[in-house]
PAMAR-362770 format. One line per 4 residues: number of its first residue (from 0); their letters; for each residue y, x, z of N, C-alpha, C, O. Coordinates in steps of 0.001 Angstrom, whole numbers, plus 524288, in hexadecimal, padded with zeros to 5 digits. Layout:
<atoms>
NUM	a	Y X Z Y X Z Y X Z Y X Z ~ ... .
</atoms>
This chain:
<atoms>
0	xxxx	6A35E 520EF 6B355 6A5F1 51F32 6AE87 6AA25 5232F 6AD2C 6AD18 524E0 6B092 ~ 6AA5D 5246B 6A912 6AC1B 52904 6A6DB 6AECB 52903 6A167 6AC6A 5261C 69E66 ~ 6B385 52BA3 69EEF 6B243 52D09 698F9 6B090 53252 6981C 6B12A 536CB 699C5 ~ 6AE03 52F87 69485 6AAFF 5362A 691B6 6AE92 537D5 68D38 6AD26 53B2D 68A12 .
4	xxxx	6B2B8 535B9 68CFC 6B5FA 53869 68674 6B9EB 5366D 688A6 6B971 533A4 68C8B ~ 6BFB0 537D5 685EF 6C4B1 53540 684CE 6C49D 53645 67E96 6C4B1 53AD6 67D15 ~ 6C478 5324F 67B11 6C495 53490 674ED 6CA1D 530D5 67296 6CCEF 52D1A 673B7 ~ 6C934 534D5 66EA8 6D066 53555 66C95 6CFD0 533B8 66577 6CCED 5363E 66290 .
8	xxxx	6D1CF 530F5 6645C 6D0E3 5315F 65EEB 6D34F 53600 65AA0 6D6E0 538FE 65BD4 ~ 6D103 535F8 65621 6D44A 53B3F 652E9 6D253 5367D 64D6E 6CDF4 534AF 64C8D ~ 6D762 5358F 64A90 6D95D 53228 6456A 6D606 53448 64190 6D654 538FD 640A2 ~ 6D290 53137 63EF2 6CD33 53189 63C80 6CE87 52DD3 63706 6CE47 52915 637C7 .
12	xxxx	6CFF7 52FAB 6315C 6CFAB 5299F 62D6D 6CC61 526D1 62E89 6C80A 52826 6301F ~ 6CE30 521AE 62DC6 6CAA3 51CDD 62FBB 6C7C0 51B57 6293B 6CA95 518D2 62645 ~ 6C4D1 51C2E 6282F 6C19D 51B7E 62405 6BE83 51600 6228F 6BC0E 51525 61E84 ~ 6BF8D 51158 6286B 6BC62 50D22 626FB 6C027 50888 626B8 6BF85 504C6 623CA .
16	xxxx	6C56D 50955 62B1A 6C931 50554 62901 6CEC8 5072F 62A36 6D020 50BA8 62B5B ~ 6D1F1 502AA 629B6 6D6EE 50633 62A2B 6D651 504BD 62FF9 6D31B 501F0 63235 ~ 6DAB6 507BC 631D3 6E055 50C7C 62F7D 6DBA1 5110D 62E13 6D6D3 5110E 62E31 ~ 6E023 51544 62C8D 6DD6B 518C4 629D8 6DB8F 51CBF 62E97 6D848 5202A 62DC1 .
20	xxxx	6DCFE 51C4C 6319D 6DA57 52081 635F9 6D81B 51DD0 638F9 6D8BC 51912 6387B ~ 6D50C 51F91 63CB9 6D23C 51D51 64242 6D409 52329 64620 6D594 52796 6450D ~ 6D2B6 51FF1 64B6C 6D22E 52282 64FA4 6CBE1 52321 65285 6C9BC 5255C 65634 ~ 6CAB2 51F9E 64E2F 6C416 51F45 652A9 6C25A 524DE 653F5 6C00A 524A8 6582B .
24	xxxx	6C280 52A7F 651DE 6BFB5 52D91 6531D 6C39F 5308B 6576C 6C773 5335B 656AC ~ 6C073 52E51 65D83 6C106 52F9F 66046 6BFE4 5362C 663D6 6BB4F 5353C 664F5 ~ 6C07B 53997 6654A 6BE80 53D2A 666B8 6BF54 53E7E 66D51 6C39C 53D99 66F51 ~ 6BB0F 5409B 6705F 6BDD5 54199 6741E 6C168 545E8 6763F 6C0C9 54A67 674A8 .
28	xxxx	6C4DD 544D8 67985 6C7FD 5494C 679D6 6C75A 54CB3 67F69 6C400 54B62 68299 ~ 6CAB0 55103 68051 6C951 55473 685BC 6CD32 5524F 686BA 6CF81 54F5E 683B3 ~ 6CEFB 553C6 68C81 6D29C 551A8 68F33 6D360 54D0A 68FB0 6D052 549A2 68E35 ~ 6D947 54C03 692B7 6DA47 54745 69467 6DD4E 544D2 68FA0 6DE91 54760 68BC0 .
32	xxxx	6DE53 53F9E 69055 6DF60 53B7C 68AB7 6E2E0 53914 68E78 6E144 53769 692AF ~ 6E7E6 538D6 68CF8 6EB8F 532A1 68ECA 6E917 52D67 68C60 6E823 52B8C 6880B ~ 6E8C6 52C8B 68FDB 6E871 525B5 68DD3 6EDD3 52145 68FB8 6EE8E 5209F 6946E ~ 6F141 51E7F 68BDA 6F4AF 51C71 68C46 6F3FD 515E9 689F8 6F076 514C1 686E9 .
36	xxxx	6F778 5126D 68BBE 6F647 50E90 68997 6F95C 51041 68334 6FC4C 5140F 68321 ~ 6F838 50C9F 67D4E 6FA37 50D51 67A7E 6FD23 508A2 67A95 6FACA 50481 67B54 ~ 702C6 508AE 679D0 707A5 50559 6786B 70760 500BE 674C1 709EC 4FCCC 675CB ~ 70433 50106 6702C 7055A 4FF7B 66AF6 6FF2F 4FE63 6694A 6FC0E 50203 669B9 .
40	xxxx	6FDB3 4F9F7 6679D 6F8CA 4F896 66526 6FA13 4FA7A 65E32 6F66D 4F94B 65B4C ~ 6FD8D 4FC7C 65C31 6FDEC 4FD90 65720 6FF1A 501DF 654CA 7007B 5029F 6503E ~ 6FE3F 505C3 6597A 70063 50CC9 6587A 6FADF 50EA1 65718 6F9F5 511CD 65399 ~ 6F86E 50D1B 65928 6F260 510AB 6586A 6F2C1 512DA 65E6E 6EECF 5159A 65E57 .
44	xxxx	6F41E 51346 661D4 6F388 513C9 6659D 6EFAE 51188 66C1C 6EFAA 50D4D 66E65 ~ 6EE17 51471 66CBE 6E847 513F8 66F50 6EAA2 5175E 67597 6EEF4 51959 67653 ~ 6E6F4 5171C 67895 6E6F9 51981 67DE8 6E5F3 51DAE 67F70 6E72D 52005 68375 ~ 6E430 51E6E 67CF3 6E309 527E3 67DF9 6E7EB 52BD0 679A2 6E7DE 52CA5 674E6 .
48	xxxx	6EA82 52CF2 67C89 6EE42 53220 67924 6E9C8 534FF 67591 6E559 5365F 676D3 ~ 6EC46 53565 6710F 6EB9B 53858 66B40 6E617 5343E 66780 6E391 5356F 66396 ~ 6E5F7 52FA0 66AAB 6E22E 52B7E 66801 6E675 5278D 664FD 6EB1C 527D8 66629 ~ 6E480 523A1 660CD 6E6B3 5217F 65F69 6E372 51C50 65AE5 6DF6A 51DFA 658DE .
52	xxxx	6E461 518C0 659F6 6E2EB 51656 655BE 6E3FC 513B0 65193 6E7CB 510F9 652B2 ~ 6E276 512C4 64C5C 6E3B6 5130F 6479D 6E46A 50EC2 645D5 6E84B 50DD1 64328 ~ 6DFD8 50A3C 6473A 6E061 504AF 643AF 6E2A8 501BD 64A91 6E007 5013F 64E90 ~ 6E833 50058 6499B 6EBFF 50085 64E6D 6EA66 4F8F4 64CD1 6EAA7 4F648 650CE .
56	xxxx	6E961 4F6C0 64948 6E713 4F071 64AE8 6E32F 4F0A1 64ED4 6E38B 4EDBB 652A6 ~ 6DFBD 4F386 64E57 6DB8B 4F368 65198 6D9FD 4F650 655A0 6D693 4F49A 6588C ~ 6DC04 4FAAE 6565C 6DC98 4FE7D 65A17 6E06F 4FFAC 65CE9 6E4CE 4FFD8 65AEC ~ 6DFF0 50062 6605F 6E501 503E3 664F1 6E8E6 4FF02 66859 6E8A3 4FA38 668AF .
60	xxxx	6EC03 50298 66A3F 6EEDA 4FEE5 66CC7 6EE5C 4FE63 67286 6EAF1 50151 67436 ~ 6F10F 4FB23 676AF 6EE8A 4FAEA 67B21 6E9EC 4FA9D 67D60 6E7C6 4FCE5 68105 ~ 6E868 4F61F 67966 6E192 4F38A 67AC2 6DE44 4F684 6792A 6D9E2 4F54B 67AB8 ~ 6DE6B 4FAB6 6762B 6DABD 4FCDA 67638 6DBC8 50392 674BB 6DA7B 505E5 670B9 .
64	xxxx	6DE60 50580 67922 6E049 509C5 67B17 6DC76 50E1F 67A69 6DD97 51269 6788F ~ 6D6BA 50C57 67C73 6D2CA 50FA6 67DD2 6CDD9 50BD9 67C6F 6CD30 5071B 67BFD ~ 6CA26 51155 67BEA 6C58A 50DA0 678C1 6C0BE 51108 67B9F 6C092 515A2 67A3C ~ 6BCF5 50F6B 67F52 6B931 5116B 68267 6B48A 50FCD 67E0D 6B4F7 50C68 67AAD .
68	xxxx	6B012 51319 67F08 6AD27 51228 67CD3 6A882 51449 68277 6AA1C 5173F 685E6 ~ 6A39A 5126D 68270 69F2D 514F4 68770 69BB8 5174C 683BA 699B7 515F9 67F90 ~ 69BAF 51C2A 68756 69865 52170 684B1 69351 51F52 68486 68FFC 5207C 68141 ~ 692C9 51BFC 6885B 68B93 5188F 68893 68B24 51494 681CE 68737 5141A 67F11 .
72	xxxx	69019 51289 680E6 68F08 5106E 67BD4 68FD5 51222 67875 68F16 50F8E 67479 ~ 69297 51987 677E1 6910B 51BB2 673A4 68A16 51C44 67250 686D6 51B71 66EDE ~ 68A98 51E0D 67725 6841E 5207B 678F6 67F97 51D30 674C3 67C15 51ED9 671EC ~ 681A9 51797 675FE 67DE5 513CC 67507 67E6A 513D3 66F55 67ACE 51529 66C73 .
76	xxxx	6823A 51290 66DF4 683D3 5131F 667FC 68154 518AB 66471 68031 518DC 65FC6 ~ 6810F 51C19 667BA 68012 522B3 663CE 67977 521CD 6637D 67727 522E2 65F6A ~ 676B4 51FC6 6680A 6714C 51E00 666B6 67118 51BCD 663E2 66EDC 51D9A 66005 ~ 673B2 51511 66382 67155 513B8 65E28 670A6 5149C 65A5E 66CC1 513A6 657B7 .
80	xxxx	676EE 51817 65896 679E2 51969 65461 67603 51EDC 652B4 675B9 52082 64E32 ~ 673B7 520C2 6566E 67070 525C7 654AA 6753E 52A9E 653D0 673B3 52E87 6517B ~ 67A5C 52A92 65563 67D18 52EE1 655E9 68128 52FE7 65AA5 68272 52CFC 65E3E ~ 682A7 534CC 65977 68727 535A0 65E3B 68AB9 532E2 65F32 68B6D 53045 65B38 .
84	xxxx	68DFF 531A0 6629C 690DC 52E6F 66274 695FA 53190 6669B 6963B 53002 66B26 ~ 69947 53541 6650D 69D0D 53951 6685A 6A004 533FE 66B88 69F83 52F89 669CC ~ 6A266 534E7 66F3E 6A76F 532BB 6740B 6AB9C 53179 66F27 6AC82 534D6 66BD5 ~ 6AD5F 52DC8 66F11 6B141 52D56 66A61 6AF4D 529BA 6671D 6B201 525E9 665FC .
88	xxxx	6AABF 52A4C 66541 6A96D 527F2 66047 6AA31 5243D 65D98 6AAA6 523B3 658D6 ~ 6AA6C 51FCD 6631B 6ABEF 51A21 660F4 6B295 51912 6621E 6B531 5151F 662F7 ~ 6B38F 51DBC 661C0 6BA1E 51BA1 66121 6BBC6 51BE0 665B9 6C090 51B83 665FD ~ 6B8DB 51C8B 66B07 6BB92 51A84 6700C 6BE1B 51F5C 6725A 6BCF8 52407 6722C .
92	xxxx	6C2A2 51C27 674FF 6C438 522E3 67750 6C29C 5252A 67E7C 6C43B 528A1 68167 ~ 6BFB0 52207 67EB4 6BCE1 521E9 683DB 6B686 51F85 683D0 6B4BA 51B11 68392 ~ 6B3D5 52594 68438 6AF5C 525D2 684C0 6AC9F 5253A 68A7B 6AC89 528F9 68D7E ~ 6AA34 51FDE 68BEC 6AA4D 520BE 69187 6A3A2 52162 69398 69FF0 52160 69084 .
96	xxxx	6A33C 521D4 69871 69DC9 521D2 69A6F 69D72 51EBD 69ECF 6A0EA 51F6D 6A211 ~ 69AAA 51C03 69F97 6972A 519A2 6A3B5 69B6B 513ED 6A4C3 69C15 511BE 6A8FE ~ 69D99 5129F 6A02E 6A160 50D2E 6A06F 69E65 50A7C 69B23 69D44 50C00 696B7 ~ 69DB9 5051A 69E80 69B38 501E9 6994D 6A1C7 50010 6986C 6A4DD 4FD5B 69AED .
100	xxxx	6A1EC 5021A 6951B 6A793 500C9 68FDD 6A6FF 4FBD6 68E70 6AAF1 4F94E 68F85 ~ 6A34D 4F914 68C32 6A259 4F412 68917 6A26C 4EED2 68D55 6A2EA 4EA17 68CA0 ~ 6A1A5 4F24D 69248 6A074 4ED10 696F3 6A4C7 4ECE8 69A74 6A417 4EA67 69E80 ~ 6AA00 4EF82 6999A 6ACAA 4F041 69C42 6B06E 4EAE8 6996B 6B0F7 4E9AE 694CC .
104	xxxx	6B384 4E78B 6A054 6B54D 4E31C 69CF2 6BAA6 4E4DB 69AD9 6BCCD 4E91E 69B6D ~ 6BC2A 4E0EF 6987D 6C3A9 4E0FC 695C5 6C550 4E0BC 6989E 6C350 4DD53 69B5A ~ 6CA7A 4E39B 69B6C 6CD5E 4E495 69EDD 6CA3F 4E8E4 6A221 6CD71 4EBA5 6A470 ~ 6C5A6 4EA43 6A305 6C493 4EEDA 6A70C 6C870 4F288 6A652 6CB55 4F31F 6A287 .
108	xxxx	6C827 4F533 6AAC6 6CC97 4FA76 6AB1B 6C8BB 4FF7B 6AE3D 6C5A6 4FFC0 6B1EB ~ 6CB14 5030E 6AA42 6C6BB 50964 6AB15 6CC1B 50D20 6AC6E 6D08B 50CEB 6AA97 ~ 6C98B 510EA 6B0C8 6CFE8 5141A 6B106 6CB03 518DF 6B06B 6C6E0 51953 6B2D3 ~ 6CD2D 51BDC 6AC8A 6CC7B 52094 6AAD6 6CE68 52531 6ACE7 6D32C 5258C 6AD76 .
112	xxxx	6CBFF 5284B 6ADF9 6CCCC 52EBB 6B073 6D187 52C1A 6B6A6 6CFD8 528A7 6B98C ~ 6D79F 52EC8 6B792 6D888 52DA0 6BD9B 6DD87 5284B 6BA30 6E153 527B3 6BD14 ~ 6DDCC 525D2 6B68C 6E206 52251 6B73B 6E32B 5203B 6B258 6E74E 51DD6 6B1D7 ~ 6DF4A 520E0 6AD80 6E031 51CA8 6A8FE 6DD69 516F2 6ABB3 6DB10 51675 6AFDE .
116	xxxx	6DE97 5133E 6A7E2 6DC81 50E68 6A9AA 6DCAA 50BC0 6A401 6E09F 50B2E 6A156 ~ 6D6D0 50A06 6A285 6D7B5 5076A 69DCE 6D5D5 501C1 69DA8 6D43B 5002B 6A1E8 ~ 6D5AB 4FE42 69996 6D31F 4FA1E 69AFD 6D254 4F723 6955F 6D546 4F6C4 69197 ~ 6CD1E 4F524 69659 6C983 4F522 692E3 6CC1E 4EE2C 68FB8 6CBCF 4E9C5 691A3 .
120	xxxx	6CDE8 4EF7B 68BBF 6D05D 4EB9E 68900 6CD84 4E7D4 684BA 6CEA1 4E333 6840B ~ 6C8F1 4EB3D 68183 6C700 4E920 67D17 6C07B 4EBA0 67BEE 6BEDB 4EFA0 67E0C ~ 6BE21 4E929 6791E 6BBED 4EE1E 676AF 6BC04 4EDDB 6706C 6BD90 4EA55 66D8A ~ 6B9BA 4F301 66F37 6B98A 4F452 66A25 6B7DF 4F122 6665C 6B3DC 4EEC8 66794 .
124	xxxx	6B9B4 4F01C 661BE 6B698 4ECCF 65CFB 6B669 4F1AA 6593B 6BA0B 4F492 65802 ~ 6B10B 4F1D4 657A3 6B1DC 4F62D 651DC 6B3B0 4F41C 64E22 6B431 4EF69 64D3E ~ 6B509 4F85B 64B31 6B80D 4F838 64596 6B52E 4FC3C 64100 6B159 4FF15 64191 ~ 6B803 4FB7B 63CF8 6B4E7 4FD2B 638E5 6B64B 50479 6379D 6B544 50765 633F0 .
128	xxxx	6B853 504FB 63B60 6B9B6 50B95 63CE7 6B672 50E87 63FAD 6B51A 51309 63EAB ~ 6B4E1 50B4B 6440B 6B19C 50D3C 647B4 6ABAD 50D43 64497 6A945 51166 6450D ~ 6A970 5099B 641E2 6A5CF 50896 63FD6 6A58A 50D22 63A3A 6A197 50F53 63893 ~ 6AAD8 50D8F 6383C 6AA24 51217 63427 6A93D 51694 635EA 6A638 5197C 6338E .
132	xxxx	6ABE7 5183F 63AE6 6AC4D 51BAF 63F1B 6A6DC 51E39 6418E 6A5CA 522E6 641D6 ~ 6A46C 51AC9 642DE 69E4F 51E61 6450E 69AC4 51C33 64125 69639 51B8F 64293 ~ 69C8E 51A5D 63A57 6971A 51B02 63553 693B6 51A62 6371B 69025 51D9B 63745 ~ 6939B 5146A 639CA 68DAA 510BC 63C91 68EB4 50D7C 6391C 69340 50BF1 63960 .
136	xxxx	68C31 50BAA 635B7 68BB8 505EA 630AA 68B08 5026A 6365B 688BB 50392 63A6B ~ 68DDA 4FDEF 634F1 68DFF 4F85E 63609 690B0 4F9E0 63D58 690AA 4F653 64096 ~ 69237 4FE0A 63E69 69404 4FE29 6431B 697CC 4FBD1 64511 69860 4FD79 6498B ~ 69ADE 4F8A7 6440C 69F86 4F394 647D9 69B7A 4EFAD 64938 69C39 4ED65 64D63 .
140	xxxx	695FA 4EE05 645B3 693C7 4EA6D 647F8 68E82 4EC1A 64B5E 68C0A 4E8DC 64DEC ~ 68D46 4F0F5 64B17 68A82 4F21F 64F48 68CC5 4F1D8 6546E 68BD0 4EF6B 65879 ~ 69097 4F5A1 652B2 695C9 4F715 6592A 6961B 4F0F1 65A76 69279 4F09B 65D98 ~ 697C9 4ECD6 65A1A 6986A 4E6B7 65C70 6932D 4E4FC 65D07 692A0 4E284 6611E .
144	xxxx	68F84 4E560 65AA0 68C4D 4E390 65EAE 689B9 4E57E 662C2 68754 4E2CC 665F0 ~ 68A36 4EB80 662DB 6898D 4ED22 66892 68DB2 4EB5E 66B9B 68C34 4E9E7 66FEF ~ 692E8 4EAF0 66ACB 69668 4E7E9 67003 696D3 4EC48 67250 69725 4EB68 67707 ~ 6970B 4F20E 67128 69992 4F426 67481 69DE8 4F837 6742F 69DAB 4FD00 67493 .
148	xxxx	6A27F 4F496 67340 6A726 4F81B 66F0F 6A9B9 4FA90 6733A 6AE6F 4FA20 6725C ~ 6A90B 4FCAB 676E0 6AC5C 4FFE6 679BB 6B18F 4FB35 67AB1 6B234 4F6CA 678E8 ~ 6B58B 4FF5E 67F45 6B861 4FC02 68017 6BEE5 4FE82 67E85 6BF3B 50348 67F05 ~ 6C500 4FB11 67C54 6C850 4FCDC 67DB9 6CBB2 4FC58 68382 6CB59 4F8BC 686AA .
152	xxxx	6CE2D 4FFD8 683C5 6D04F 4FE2C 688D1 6D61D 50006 68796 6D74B 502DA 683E1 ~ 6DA42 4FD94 68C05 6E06D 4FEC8 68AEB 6DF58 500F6 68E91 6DAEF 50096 69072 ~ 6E3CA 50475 6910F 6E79F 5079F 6952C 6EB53 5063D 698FF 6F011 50608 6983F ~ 6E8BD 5052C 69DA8 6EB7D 5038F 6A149 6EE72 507F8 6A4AC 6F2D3 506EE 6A65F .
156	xxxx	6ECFA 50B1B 6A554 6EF2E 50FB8 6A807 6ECDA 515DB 6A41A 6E89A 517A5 6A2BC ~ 6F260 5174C 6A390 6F12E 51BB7 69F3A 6F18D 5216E 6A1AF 6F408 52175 6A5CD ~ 6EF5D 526FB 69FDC 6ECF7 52B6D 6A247 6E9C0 52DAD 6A0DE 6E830 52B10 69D25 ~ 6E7AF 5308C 6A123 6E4B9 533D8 69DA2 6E050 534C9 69EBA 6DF71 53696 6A31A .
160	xxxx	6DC55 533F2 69B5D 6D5D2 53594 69C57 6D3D7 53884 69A66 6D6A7 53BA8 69816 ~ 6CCFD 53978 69A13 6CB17 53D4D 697D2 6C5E5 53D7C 69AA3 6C4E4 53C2D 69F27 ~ 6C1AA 54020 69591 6BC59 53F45 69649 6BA24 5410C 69C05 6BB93 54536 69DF3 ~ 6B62C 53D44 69EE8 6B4E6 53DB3 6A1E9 6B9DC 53B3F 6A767 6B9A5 53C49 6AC18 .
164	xxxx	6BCA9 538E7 6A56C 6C073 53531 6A916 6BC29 53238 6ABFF 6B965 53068 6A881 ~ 6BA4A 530DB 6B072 6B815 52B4E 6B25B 6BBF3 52533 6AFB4 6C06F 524FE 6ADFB ~ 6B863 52175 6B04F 6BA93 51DB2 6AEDB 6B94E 51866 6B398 6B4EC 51803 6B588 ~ 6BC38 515DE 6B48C 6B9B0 511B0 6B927 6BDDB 50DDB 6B4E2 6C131 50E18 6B16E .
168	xxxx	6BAC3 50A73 6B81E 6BC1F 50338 6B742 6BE41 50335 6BBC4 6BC8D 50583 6BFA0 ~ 6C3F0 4FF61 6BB6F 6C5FF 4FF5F 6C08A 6C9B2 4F96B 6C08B 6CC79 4F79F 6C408 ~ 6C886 4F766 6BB75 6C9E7 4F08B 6BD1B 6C596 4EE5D 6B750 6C52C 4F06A 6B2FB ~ 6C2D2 4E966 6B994 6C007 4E79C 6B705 6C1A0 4E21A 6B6C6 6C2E5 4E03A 6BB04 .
172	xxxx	6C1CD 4DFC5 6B3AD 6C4F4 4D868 6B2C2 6C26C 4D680 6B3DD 6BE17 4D850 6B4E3 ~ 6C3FA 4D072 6B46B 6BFDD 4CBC3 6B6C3 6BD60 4CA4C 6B3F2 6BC42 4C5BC 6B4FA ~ 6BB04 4CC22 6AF63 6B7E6 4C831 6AAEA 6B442 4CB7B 6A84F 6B4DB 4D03F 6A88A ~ 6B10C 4C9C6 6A62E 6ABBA 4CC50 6A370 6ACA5 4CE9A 69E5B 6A8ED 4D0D1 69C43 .
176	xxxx	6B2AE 4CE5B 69B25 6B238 4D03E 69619 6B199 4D5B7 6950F 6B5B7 4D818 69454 ~ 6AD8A 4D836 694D4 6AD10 4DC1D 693AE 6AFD0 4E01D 68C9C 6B1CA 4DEA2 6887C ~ 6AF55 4E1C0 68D56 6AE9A 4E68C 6873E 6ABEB 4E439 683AC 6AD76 4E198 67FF4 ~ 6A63B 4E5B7 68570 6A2D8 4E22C 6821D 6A2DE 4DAF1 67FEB 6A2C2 4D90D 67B80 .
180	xxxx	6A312 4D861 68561 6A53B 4D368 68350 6A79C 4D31F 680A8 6A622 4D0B7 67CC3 ~ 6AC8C 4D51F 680B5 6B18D 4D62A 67B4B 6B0C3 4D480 67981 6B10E 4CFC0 678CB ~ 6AE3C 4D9A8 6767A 6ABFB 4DB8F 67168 6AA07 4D6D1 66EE1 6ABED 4D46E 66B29 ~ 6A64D 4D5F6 67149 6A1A1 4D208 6701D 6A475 4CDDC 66BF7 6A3F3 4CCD3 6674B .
184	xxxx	6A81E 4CBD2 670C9 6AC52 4C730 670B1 6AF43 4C86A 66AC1 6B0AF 4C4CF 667E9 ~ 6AFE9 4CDD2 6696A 6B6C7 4CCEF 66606 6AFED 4D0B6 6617F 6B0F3 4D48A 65EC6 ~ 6ABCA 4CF36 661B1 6A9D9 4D033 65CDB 6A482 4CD20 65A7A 6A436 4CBD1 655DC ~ 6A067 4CC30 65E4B 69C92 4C94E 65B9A 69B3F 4C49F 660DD 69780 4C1B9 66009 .
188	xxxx	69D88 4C410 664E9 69C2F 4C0B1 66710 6A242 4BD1D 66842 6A524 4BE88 66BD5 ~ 6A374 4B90B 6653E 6A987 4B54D 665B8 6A77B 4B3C2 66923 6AA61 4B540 66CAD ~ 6A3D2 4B153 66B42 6A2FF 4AD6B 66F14 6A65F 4B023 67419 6A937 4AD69 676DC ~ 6A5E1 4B478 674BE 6A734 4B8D8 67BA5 6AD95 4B964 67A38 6B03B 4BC8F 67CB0 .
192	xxxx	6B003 4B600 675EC 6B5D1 4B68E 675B6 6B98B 4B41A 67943 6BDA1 4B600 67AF1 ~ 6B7D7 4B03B 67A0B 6BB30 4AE5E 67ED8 6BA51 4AFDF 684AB 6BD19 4ADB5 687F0 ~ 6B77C 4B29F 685E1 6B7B9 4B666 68B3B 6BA96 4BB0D 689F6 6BAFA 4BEA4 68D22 ~ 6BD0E 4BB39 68481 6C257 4BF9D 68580 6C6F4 4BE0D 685B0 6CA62 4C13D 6849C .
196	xxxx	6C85E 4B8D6 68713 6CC3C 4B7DC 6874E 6CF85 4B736 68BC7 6D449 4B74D 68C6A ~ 6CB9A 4B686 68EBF 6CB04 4B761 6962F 6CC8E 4BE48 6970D 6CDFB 4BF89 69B77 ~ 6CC44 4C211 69353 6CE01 4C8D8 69639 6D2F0 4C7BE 69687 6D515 4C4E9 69349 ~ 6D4F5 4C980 699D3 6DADE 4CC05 69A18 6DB19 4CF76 696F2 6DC83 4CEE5 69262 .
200	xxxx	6D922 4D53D 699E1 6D9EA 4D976 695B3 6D839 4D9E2 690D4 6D836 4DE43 68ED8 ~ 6D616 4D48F 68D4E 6D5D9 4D62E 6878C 6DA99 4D370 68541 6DC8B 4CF34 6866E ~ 6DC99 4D896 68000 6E22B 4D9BA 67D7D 6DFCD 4D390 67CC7 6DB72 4D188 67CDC ~ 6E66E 4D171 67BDF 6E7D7 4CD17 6790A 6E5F5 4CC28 6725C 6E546 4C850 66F8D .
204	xxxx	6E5B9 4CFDD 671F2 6E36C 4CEEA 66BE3 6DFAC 4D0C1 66AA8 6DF41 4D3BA 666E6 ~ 6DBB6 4CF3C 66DE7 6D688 4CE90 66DD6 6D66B 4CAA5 67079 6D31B 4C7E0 66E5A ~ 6D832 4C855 6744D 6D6FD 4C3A6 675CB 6DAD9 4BF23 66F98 6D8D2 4BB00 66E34 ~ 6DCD2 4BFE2 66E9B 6DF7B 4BDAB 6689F 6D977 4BC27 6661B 6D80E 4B7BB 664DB .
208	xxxx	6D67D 4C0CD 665BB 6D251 4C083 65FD1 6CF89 4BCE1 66330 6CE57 4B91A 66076 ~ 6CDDA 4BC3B 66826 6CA95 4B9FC 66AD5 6CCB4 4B31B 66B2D 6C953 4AFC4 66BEB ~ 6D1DD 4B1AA 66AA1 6D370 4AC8D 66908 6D2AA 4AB74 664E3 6D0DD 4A726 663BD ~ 6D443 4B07B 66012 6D368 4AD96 65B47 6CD89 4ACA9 65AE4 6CC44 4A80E 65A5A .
212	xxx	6CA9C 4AF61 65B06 6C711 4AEC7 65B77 6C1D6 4A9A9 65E00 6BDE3 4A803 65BCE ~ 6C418 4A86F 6634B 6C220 4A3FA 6647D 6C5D0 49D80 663E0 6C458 49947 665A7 ~ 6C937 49E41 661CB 6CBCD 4998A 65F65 6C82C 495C4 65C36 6CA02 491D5 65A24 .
</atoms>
C-alpha cells in the first residue's frame, strides 16, 4: 500500500457555481508536502501546504483536511468513461494504490511515509463543480450510484509526505461503518442512517443531518 501522487491544487474560475474560484484542479507535485492539521473550517484551509479551498460552506476545515482517492477507482472509472483519467483528477490530494479507500471504516487511521497519521472522517458527496469539472452530462448521479466517493480524512499527527510514501492501517474501530456505507447513508439509501450515529469519529455535523434527517 502505497501513494502514487501527493497533488496540490492551482485556483481555476469556477464556471458551474459559486464562489468564483475552485481548487478542484489538483496536480501532482515532486518532493515532499507538509501536511498540517487546518485551525479554522472557514479560511479555505485544507491539510497539505500551498493547497487550499474556495466554497469554505462545503469544503475544508479539519474534517476534511485531505481527500484520497484509489488509483484502482480511477482505473475503473477511465474504462467506462472511455478516457484518461491523470492522479489528481477527481480533486483528491492523495492518489493511493493497493488501499480499498471506499471500504476503509470512519475512524480508521493510515500513517503515511515515517510519522503522518491521518484518519478517515467522511466521504465525499459530489457537487455541481466536480460534475462541470470532468464535462460527463448527468455525472453527480452516476458518481452516487457507484458509491464510491473516495474518502476525507483529518490529521492526527502532522509531517511531511510524498509520492511513493508506504501507507499502513494501524488502528481500525469497533464497528462496520465503512466509506462506502456513509455515502450510501447521507445519499440514496436513508434507511443505513441510523448506523451513523453509533461512529465516534464522524464530525458532529454530519451526525446533525443524520438526526434531522431521521426525526
Amino acid at each position: 500500500m502505497k501513494l502514487l501522487s501527493v497533488n496540490v491544487g492551482r485556483p481555476r474560475t469556477n464556471h458551474w457555481q459559486a464562489p468564483e474560484l475552485t481548487g478542484i484542479d489538483k496536480r501532482p507535485v515532486d518532493g515532499p508536502v507538509m501536511v498540517a492539521a487546518p485551525v479554522s473550517e472557514d479560511t479555505g484551509e485544507v491539510g497539505l501546504a500551498g493547497d487550499r479551498v474556495y466554497d469554505t460552506r462545503n469544503h475544508g476545515g479539519p474534517d476534511q483536511a485531505v481527500y484520497a482517492y484509489a488509483r484502482e477507482d480511477l482505473d475503473r472509472w477511465a474504462d467506462e468513461l472511455g478516457r484518461v483519467l491523470p492522479n489528481g483528477v477527481f480533486g483528491e490530494n492523495l492518489t493511493t494504490s493497493g488501499i480499498d479507500v471506499n471500504g476503509a471504516l470512519i475512524g480508521e487511521r493510515w500513517r503515511l511515509g515515517a510519522r503522518v497519521v491521518l484518519e478517515v472522517s467522511l466521504p465525499r458527496i459530489p457537487c455541481a463543480t466536480f460534475q462541470g469539472w470532468l464535462e460527463e452530462k448527468g455525472w453527480i448521479k452516476r458518481f452516487t450510484a457507484e458509491a464510491r466517493p473516495g474518502a476525507y480524512l483529518r490529521v492526527i499527527e502532522p509531517g511531511e509526505i510524498r509520492a511513493a510514501d508506504p501507507v499502513e492501517v494501524v488502528h481500525r474501530p469497533d464497528h462496520d461503518v465503512t466509506v462506502a456505507v456513509a455515502f450510501r447513508a447521507l445519499t440514496n439509501e436513508p434507511e443505513l442512517l441510523p448506523r451513523l450515529l453509533h461512529v465516534e469519529a464522524l464530525p458532529e455535523y454530519a451526525k446533525d443531518v443524520v438526526r434531522r434527517r431521521t426525526d
